[in-house]
C-alpha positions as a Markdown table, in Angstrom:
| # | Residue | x | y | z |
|---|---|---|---|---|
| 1 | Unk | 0.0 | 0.0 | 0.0 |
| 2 | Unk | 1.4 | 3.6 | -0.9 |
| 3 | Unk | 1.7 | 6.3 | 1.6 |
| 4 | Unk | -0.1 | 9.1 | 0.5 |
| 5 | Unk | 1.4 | 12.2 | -0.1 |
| 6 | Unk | 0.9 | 16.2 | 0.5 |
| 7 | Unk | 2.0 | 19.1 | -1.1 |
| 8 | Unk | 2.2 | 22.3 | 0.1 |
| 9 | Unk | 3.3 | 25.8 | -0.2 |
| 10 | Unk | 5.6 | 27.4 | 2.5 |
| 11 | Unk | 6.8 | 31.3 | 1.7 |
| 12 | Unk | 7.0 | 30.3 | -1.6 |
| 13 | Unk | 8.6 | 27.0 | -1.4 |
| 14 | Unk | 6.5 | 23.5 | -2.3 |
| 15 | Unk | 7.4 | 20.4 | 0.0 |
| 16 | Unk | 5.9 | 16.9 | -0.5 |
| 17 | Unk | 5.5 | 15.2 | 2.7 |
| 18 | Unk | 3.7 | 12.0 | 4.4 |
| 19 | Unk | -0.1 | 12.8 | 5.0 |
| 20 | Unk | -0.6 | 13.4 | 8.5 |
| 21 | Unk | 3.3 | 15.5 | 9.0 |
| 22 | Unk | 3.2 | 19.0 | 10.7 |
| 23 | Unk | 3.4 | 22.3 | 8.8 |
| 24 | Unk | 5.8 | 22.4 | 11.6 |
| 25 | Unk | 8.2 | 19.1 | 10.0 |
| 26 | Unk | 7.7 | 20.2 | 6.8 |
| 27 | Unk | 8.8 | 23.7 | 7.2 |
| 28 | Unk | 12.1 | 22.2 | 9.1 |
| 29 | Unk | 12.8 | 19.9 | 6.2 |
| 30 | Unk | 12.9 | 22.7 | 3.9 |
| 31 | Unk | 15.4 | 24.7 | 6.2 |
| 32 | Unk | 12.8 | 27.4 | 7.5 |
| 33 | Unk | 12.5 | 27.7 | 10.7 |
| 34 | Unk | 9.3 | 28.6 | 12.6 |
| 35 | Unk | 10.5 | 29.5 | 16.6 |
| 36 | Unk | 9.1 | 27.1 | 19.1 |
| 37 | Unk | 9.3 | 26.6 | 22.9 |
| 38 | Unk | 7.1 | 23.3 | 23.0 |
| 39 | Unk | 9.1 | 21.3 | 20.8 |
| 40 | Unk | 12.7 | 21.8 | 22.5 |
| 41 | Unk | 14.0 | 18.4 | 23.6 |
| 42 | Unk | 14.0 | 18.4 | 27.6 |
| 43 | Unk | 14.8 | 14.6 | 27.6 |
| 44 | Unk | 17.2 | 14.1 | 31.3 |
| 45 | Unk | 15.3 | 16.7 | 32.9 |
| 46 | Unk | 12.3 | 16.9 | 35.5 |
| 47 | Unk | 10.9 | 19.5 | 33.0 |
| 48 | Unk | 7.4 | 18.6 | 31.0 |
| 49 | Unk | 7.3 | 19.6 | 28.0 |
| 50 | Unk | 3.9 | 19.8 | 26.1 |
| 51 | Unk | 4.0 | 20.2 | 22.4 |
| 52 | Unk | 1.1 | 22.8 | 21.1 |
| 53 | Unk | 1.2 | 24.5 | 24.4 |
| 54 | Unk | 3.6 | 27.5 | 24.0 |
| 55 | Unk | 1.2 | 29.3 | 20.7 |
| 56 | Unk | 5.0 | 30.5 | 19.6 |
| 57 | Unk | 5.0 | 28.6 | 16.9 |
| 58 | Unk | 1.2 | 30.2 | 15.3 |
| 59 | Unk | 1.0 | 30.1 | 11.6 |
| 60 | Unk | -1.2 | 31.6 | 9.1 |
| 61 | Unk | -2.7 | 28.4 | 6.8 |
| 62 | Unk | -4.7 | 29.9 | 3.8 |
């Protein structure tokens, strides 16, 4: 069975990804890079981190 397949359009850039990536992994595979709090890896500390919590990371989708 194929994967199915998205394209989209980031500042003028088009990425194909796997269906159900973030706007968030695509724009990093393209080498943009959209600030985040919520994704920095805390792994060894007694910090939680909740990805989607911060809002740093908002995106205009049209």
């Amino acid at each position: 069975m194929e994967d199915k397949q998205i394209t989209l359009q980031i500042d003028g850039h088009f990425i194909t990804v796997p269906e159900g990536s973030t706007i968030l992994e695509a724009a990093t595979k393209i080498g943009i890079n959209i600030p985040t709090l919520c994704h920095i890896d805390l792994k060894g500390t007694c910090i939680k981190n909740n990805p989607a919590s911060c809002r740093i990371c908002v995106v205009e989708v049209v």
